[in-house]
C-alpha positions as a printed NumPy array, in Angstrom:
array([[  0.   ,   0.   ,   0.   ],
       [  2.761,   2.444,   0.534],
       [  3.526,   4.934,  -2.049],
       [  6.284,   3.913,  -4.55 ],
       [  8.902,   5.812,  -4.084],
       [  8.757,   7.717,  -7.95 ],
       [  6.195,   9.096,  -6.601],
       [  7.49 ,  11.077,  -3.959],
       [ 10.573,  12.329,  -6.569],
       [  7.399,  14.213,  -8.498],
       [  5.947,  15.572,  -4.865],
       [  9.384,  17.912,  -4.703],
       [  7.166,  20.199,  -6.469],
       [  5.016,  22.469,  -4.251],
       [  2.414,  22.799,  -7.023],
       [  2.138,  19.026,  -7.552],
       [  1.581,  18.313,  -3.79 ],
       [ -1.37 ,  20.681,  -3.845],
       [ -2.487,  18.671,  -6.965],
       [ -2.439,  15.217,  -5.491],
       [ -3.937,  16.459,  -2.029],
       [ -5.737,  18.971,  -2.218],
       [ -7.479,  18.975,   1.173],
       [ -3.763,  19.992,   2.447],
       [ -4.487,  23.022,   0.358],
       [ -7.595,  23.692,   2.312],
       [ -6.043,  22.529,   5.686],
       [ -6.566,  24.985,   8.338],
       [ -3.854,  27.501,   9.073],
       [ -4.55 ,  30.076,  11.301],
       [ -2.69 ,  33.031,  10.238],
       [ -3.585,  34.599,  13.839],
       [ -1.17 ,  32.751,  15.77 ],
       [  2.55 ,  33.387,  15.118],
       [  4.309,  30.642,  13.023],
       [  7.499,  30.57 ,  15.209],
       [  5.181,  30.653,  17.997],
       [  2.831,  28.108,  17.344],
       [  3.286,  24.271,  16.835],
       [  0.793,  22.492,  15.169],
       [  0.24 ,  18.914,  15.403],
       [ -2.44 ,  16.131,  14.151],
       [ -2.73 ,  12.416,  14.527],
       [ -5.286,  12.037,  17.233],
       [ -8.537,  13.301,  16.353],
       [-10.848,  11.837,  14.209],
       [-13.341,  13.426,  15.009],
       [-14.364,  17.463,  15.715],
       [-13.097,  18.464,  19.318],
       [-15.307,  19.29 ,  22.376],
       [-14.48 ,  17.201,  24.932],
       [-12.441,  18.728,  27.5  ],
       [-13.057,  16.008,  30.802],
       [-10.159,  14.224,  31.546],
       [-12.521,  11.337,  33.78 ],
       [-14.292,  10.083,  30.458],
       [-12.62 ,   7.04 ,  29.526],
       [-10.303,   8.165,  26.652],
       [-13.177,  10.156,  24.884],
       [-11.55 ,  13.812,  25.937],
       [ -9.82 ,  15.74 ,  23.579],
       [ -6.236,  15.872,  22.622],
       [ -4.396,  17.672,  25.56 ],
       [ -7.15 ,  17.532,  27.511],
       [ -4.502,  15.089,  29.5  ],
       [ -1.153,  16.154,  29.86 ],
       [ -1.319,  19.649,  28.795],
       [ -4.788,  20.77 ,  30.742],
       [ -4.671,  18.009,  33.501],
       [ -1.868,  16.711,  34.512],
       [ -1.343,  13.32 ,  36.863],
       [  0.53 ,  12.847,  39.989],
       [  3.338,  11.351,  37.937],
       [  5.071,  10.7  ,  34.405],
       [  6.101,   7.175,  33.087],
       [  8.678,   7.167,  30.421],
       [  8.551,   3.619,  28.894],
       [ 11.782,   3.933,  26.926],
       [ 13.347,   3.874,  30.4  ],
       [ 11.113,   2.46 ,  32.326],
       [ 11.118,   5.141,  34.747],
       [  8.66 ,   7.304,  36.872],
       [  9.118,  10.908,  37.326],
       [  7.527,  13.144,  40.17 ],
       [  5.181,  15.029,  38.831],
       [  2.346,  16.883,  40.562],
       [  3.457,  14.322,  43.246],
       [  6.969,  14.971,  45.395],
       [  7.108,  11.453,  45.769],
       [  4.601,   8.203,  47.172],
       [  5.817,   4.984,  48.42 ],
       [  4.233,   1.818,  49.867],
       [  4.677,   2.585,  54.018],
       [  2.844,  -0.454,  55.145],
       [  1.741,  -3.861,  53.577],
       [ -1.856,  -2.458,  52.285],
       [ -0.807,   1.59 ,  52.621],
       [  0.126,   3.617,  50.008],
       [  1.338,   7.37 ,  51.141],
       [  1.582,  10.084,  48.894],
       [  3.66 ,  14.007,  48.841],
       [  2.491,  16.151,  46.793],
       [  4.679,  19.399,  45.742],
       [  3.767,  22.556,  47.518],
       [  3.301,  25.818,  45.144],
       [  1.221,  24.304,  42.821],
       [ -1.932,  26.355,  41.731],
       [ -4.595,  25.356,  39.367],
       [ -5.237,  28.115,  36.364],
       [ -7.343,  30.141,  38.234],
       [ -5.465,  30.702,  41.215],
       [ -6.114,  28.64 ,  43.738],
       [ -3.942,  25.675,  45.024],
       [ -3.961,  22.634,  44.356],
       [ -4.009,  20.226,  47.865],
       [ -5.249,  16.664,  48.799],
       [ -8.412,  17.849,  48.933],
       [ -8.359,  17.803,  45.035],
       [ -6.291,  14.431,  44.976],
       [ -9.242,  12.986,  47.513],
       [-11.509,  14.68 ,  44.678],
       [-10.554,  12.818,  41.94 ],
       [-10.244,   9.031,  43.798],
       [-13.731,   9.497,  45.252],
       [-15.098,  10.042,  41.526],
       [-14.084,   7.092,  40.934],
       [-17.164,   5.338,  42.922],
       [-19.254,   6.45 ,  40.014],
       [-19.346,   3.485,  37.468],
       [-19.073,   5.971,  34.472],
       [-15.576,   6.931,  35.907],
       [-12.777,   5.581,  33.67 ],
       [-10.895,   4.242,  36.653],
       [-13.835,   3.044,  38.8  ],
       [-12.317,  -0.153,  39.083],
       [ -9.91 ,   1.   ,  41.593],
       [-12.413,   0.785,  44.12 ],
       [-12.359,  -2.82 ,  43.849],
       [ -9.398,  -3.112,  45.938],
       [ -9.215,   0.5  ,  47.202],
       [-10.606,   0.26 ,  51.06 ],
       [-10.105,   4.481,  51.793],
       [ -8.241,   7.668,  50.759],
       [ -8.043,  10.256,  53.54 ],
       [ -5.819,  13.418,  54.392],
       [ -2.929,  13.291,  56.689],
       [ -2.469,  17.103,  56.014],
       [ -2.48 ,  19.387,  53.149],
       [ -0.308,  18.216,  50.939],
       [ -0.063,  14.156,  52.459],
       [ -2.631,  11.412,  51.308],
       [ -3.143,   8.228,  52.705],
       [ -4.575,   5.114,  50.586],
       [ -5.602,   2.123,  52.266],
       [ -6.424,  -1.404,  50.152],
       [ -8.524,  -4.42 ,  50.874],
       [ -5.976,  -5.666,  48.547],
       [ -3.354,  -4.377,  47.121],
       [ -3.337,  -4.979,  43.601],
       [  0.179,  -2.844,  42.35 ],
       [  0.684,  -3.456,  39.062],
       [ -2.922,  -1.514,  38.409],
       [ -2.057,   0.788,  41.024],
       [  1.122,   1.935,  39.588],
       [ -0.339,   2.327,  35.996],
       [ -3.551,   4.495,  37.66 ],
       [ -0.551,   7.024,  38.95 ],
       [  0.663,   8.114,  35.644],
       [ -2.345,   7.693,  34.003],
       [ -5.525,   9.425,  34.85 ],
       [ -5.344,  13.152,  36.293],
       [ -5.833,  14.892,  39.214],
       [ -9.472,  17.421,  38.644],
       [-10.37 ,  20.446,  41.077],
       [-12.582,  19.743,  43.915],
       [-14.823,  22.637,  42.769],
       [-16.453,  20.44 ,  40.376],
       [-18.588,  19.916,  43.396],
       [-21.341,  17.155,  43.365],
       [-21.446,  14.562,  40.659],
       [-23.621,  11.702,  39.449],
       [-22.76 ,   9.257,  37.311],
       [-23.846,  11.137,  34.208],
       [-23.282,  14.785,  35.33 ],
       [-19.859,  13.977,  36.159],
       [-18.848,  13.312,  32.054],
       [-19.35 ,  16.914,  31.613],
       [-18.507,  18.864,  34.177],
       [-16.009,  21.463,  33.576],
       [-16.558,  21.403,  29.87 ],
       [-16.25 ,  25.228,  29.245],
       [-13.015,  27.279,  30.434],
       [-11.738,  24.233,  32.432],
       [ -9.655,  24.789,  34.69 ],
       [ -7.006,  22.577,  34.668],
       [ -2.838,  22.885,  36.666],
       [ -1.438,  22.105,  33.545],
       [  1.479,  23.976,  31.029],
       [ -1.547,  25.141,  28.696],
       [ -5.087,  26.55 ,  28.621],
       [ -7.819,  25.738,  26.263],
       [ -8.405,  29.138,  24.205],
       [-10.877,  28.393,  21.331],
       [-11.743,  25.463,  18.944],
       [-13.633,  24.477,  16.302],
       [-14.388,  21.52 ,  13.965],
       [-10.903,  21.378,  12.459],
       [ -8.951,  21.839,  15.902],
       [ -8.621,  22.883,  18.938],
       [ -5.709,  25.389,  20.126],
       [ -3.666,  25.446,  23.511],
       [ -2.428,  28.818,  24.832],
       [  0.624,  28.935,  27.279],
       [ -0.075,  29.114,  30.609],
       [  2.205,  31.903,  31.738],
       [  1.892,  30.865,  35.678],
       [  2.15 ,  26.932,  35.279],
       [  4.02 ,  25.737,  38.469],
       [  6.569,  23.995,  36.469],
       [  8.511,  26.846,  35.484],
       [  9.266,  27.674,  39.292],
       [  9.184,  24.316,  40.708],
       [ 10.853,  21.978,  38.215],
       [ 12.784,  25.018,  35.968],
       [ 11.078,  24.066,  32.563],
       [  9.507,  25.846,  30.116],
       [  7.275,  25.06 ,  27.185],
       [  8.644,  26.608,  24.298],
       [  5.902,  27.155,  21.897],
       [  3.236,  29.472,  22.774],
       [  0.142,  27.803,  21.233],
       [ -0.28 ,  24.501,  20.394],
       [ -2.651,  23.446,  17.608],
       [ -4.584,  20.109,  17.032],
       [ -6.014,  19.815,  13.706],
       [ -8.385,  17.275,  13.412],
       [ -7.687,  14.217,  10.963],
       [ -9.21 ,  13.983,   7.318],
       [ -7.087,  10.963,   6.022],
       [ -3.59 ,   9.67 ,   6.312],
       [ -3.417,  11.186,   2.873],
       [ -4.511,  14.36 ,   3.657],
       [ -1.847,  14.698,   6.914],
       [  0.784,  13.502,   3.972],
       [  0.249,  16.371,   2.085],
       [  0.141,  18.413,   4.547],
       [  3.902,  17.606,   6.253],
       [  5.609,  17.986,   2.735],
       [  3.55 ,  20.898,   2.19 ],
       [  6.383,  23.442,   3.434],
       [  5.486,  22.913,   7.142],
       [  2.039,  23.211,   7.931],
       [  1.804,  20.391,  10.155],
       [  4.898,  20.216,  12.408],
       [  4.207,  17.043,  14.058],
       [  2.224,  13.975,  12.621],
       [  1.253,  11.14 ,  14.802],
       [ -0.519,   9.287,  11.834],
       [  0.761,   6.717,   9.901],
       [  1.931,   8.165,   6.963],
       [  2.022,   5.567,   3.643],
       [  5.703,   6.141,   1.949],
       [  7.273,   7.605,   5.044],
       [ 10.154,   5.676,   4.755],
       [ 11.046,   6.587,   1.3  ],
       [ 10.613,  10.017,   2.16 ],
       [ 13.065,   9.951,   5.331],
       [ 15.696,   7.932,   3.325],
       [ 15.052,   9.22 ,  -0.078],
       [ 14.751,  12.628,  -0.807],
       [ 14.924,  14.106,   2.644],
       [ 18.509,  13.02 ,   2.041],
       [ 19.083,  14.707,  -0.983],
       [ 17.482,  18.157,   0.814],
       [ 14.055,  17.48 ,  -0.627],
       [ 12.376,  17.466,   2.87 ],
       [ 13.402,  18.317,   6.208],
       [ 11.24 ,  15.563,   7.836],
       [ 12.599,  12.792,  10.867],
       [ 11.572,  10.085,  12.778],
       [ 12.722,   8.566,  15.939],
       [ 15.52 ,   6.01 ,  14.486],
       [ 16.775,   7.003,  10.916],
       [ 17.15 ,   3.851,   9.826],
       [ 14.712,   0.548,   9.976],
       [ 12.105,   0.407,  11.284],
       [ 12.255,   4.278,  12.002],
       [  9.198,   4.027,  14.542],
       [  9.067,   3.325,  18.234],
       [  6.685,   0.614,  18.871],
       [  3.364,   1.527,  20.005],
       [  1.187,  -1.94 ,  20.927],
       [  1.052,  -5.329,  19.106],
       [ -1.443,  -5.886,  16.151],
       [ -2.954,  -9.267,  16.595],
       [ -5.   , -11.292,  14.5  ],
       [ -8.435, -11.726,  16.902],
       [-10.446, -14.823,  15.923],
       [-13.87 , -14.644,  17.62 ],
       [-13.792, -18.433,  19.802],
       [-17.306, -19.112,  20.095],
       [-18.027, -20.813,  16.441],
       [-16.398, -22.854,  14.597],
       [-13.978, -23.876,  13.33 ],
       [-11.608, -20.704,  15.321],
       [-12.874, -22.446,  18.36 ],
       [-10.585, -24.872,  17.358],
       [ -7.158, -24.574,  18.913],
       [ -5.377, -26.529,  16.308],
       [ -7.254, -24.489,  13.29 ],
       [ -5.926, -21.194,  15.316],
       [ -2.417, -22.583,  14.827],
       [ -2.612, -23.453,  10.934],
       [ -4.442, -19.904,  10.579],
       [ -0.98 , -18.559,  12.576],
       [  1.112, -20.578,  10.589],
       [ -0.399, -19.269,   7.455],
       [ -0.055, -15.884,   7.503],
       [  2.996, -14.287,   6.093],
       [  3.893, -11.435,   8.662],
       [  7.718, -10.897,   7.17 ],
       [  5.386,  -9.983,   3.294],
       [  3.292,  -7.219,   5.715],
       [  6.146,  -5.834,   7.516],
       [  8.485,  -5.147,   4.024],
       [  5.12 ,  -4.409,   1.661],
       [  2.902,  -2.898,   3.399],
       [  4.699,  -0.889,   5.728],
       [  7.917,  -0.918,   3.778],
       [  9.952,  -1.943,   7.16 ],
       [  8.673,   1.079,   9.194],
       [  7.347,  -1.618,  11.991],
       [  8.688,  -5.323,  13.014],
       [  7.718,  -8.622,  13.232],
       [  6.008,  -9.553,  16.887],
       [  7.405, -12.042,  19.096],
       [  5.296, -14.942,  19.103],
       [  4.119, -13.68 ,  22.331],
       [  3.348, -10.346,  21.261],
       [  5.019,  -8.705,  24.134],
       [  6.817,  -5.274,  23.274],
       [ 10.38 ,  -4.765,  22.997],
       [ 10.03 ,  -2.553,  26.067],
       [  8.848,  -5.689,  27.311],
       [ 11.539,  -7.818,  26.58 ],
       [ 12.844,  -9.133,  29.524],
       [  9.777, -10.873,  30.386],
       [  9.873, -13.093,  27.439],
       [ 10.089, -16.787,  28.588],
       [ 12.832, -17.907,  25.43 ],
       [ 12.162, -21.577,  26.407],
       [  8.598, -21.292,  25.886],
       [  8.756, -19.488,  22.574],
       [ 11.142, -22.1  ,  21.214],
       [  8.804, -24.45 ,  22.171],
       [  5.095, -23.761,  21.429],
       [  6.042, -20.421,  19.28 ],
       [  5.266, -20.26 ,  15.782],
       [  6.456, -19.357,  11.921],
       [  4.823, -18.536,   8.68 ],
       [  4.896, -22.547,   7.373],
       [  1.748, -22.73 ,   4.789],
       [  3.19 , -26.583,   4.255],
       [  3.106, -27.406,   8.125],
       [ -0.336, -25.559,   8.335],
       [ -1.76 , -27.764,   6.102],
       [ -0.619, -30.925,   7.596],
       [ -2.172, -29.707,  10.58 ],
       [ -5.91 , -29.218,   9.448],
       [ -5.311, -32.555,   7.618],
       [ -4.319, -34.675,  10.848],
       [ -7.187, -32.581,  12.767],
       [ -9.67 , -33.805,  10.449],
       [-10.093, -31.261,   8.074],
       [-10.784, -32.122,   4.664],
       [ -9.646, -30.408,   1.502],
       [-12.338, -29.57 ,  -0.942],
       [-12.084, -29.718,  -4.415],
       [-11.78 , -25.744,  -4.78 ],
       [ -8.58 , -26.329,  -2.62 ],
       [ -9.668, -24.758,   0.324],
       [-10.432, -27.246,   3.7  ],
       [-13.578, -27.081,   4.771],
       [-15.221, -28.005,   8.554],
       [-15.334, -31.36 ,   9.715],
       [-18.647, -31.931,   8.755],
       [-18.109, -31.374,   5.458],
       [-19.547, -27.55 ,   5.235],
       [-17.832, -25.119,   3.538],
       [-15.297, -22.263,   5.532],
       [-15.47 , -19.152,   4.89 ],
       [-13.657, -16.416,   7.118],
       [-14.474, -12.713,   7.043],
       [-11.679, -10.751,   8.3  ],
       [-12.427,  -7.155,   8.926],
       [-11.326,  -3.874,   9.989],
       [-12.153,  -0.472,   9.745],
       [-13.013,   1.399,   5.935],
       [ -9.792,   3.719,   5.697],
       [ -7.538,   2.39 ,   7.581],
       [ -5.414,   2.01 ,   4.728],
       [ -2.283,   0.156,   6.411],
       [ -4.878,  -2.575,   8.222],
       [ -6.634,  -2.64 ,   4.816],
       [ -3.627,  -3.45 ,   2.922],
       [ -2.857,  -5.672,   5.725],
       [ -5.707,  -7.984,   5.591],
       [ -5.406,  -8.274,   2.109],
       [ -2.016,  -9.668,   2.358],
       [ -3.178, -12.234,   4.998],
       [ -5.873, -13.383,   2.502],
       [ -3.741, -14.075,   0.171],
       [ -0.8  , -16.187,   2.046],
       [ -3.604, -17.694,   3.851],
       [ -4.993, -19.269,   0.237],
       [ -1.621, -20.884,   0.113],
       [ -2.349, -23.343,   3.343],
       [ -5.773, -23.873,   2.05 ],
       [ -7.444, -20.817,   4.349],
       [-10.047, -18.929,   2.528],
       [-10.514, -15.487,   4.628],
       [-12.378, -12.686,   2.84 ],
       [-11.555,  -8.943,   3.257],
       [-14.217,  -6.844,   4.692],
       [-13.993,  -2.686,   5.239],
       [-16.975,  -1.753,   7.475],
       [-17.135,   1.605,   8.906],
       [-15.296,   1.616,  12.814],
       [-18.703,   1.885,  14.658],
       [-20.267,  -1.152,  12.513],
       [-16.923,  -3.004,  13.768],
       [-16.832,  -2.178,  17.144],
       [-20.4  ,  -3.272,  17.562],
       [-19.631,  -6.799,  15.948],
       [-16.445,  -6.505,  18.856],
       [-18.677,  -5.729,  21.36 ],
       [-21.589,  -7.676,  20.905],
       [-22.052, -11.003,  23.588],
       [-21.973, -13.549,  21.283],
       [-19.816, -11.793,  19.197],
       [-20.983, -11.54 ,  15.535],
       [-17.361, -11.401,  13.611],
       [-15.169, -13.847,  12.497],
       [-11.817, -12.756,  12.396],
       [-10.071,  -8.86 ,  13.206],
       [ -6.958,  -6.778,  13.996],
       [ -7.202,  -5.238,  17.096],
       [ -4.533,  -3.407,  18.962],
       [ -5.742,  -2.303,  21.987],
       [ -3.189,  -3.027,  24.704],
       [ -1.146,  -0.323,  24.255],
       [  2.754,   0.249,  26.171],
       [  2.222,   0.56 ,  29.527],
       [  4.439,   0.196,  32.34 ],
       [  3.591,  -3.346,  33.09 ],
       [  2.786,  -6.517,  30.835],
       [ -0.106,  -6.887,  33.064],
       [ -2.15 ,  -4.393,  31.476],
       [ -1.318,  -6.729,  27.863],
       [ -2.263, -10.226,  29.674],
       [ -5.382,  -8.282,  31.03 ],
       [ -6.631,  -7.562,  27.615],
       [ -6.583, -10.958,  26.209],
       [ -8.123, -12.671,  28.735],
       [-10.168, -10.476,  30.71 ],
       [-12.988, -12.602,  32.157],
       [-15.663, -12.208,  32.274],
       [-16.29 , -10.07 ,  29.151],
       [-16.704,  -6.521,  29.159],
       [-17.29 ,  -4.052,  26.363],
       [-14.082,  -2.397,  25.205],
       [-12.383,  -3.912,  28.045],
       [-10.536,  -6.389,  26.008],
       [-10.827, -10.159,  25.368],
       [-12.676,  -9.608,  21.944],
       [-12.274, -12.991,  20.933],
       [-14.32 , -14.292,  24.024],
       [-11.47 , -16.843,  25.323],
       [-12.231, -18.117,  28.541],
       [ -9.735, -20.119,  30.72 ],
       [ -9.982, -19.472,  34.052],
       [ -5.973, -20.797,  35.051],
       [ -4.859, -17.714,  32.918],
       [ -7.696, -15.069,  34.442],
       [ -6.387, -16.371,  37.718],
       [ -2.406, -15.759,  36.757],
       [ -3.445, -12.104,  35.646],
       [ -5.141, -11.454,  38.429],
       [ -1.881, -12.688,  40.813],
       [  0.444, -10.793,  38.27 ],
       [ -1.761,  -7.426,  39.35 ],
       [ -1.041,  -8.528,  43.359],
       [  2.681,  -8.738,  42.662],
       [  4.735,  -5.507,  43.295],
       [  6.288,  -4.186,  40.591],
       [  9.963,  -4.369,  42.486],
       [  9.553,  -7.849,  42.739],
       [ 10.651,  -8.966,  38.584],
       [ 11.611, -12.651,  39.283],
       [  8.107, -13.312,  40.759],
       [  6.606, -11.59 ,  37.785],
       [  9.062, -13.361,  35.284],
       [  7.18 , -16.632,  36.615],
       [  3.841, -15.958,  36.594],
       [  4.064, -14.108,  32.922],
       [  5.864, -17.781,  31.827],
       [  2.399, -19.263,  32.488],
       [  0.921, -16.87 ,  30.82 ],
       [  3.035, -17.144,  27.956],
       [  3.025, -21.11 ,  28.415],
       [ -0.852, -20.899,  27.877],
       [ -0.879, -18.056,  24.992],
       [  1.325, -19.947,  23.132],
       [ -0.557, -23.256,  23.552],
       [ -4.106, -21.936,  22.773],
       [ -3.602, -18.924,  20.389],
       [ -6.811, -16.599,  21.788],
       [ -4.766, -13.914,  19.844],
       [ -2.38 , -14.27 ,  17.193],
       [  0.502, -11.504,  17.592],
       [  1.644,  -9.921,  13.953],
       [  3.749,  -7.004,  13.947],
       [  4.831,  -3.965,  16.43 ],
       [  2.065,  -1.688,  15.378],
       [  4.311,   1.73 ,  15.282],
       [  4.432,   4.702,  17.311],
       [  3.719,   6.633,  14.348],
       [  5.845,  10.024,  14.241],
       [  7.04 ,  12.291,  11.929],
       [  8.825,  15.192,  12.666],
       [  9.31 ,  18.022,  10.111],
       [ 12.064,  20.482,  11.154],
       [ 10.987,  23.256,   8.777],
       [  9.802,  25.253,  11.689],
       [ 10.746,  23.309,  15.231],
       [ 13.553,  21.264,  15.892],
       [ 15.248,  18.999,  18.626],
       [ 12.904,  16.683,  18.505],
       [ 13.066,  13.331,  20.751],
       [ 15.077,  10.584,  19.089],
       [ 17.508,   7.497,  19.572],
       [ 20.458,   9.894,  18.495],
       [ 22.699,   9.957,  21.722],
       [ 22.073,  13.432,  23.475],
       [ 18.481,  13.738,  22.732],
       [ 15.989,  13.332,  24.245],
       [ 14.716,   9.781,  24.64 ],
       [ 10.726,  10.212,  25.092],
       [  7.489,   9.322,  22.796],
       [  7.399,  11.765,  20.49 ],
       [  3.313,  11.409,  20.474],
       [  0.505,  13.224,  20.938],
       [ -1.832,   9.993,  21.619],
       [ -4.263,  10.005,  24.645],
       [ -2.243,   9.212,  27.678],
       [  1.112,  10.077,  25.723],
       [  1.265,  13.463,  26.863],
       [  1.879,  11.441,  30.359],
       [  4.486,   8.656,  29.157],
       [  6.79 ,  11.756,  28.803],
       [  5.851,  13.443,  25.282],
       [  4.992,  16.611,  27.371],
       [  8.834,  17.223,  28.233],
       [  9.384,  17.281,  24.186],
       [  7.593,  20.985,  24.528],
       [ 10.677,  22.17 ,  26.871],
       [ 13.21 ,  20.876,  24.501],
       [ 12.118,  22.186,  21.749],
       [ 14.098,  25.171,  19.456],
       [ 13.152,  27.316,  16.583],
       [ 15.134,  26.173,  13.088],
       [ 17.239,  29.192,  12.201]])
């Protein structure tokens, strides 16, 4: 699917990029806010902005969290690392007690200070069920004040791993929201929020939504940074071919967090040769920090992907290396077998992998189905063991070009162990509710929800989440209680404690590997592209920069992205 790169020889022309996307043309630009002064980014919305709560479950707006709100603390997963944020510091002071400092000085936008009161604020919300992170309270026992800036929380059980990844996470709100239901609460504080973080909402619109500076954000006295640009602009996605256009369009977007088809041709090829001043992360193969895992989800209550065995010819039918190189012309990698990220790494169980892991071996595939019972049909595709005919629709969302090209590729390998699977692009809502539905009513999917975290517990939580929950993972309906158990004592296990965690993820792994709920593909990417026309210094691997996601995502602002704005310095 990605662009060839002849192509992007005849885009050096300004005219001719206008010509082959002309929404760029029509992108807007406000010529109101100063162009060294203003950074505009895109990647995250798809749809118009309006949605300023920071409690709604990932349905707020971009920089809603991170540059509004801000949480107690950051998580950088390149180093694994958690940085005091609006907390001094929190530790655990007692088998089931969890005490937190927060910094003293810090003041909300409108003046007043922000104290435990606020922190005790935002738990308590929590108890409504339309909270994001109301499942806290299932092993939360209390949160009280020990003084103005000291909190106390006290669990029935502590459960750390979740713990840890609510800190970074989800952001502390003013108390003077006041009195919330369950519904009220989803839109409180929609207009002028207040919020404690480095920006303040100033307008928005249908195409985006723009941040102005907060001039008295406690971070420039308390921690001695500064965001550099003065207003940061969202503009709300049309296509991945629109946002193209629009980076080699002389600068209008100066950050893109979409996946861009042909990106690598462009970083390699003519930005080289002084064509275009855009950069990724690595500048070289596969340029992009990896994101979450893309797995093939085959829905386990019908036949025949109930069937553990037919799971493992599908997996060793697909050709991942043919999607990697032509599809996203080696901008992402091949998953483990496991699917766990690279930040992940240690945690991979090598013995187990070697093992019950698998490879793309159409031959072995089909000896497989044949010794499981399957029986070729004449068309020379197997069919169910009673003799009716298999047919698998495998679907994702209508312009999601890379997943599109994706699935088209898996068809075709597939036909070569005998697997018919049939490409279907139905709009994301039409998907989701096939996803969510209880049966569900697919038969096959990518899905890539577990994203990097600070713990593979959040991943193992996703695939077998039990019982099933709407968007809480576990689309493919597995059930097995032994590995709902092992996730559940993986979330008990504290964080410090890595050999303990080594072993239960082994199970884990031990039973992935054996059953196949999910079938890991690639490392879907981090998708970012940088173009210096305007801002440079971005985050990269290059030794001396800095090492952060450079991505606007929700919940990125808080796995260190927001420390890019400090960095960053006006091209000369």
């Amino acid at each position: 699917m990605g662009l060839k790169r002849r192509l992007f020889v005849l885009l050096a022309s300004a005219s001719l990029v206008g010509a082959l996307f002309p929404a760029a043309a029509s992108a807007t630009t406000p010529t109101s806010y100063p162009r060294d002064q203003t950074l505009y980014t895109t990647g995250t919305m798809w749809y118009p902005p309006g949605n300023f709560n920071p409690v709604s479950n990932s349905q707020e707006t971009t920089g809603t969290l991170g540059l509004l709100y801000e949480p107690l603390f950051l998580y950088n997963p390149l180093t694994d690392k958690f940085t005091p944020w609006l907390a001094k510091g929190g530790s655990w002071t007692g088998s089931n007690v969890y005490t937190l400092t927060l910094r003293q000085g810090i003041k909300w936008n409108d003046g007043t200070a922000l104290t435990a009161d606020d922190v005790i604020y935002t738990v308590n919300l929590g108890k409504l069920p339309s909270v994001g992170y109301s499942t806290i309270w299932n092993f939360l026992q209390s949160v009280t004040k020990v003084d103005q800036y000291t909190v106390k929380f006290t669990f029935s059980k502590p459960e750390y791993q979740e713990w840890s990844n609510w800190l970074y996470n989800w952001a502390i709100v003013p108390s003077s929201w006041g009195t919330k239901d369950a519904t009220s609460v989803l839109f409180a504080n929609s207009t002028n929020p207040v919020g404690s973080g480095p920006y303040k909402l100033l307008t928005y619109n249908a195409q985006e939504v723009v941040w102005q500076k907060n001039d008295s954000w406690w971070g420039k006295s308390l921690l001695g940074l500064d965001v550099k640009p003065e207003y940061v602009i969202d503009l709300t996605d049309l296509s991945n071919n629109v946002t193209l256009g629009q980076m080699l369009s002389g600068g209008t977007v100066d950050l893109s967090n979409n996946f861009l088809p042909g990106i690598a041709s462009i970083v390699t090829g003519l930005a080289g040769q002084g064509g275009y001043s855009i950069s990724t992360y690595y500048s070289k193969p596969p340029y992009m920090l990896s994101a979450n895992t893309a797995w093939l989800v085959p829905n386990v209550t019908k036949k025949p992907t109930n069937d553990p065995v037919f799971r493992r010819a599908l997996a060793e039918s697909i050709n991942v290396s043919q999607i990697v190189t032509n599809v996203y012309t080696n901008i992402v990698a091949a998953a483990n077998p496991t699917g766990l990220l690279p930040t992940w790494s240690q945690y991979i169980d090598k013995s187990a992998v070697a093992k019950y892991g698998f490879t793309y071996n159409p031959t072995d595939a089909k000896k497989l189905l044949t010794n499981a019972g399957y029986k070729m049909g004449s068309d020379g595709y197997f069919r169910n063991k009673d003799g009716s005919p298999i047919n698998l629709s495998l679907i994702v969302p209508n312009g999601w070009t890379d997943w599109m090209a994706a699935i088209q590729s898996i068809a075709q390998s597939a036909k070569k162990a005998g697997i018919r699977i049939t490409p279907g692009f139905p709009s994301q809502a039409d998907r989701l509710s096939k996803m969510n539905a209880n049966p569900p009513t697919f038969d096959l999917t990518i899905a890539n929800d577990a994203q990097i975290s600070n713990t593979p517990w959040t991943y193992y939580n996703w695939m077998f989440h039990t019982p099933f929950v709407a968007n809480a993972g576990n689309y493919a309906h597995y059930k097995n209680a032994t590995a709902w158990s092992l996730v559940q004592q993986l979330d008990t296990t504290p964080s410090s404690n890595v050999s303990a965690m080594k072993s239960i993820i082994s199970q884990l792994e031990t039973i992935q590997l054996q059953n196949l709920p999910v079938i890991p593909l690639w490392y879907n990417g981090m998708w970012s592209q940088a173009n210096n026309t305007v801002w440079t210094n971005w985050p990269s691997s290059a030794a001396g920069s800095l090492h952060v996601p450079p991505v606007t995502w929700g919940g990125y602002w808080n796995m260190g992205a927001v420390l890019m704005l400090t960095t960053l310095k006006l091209a000369q």
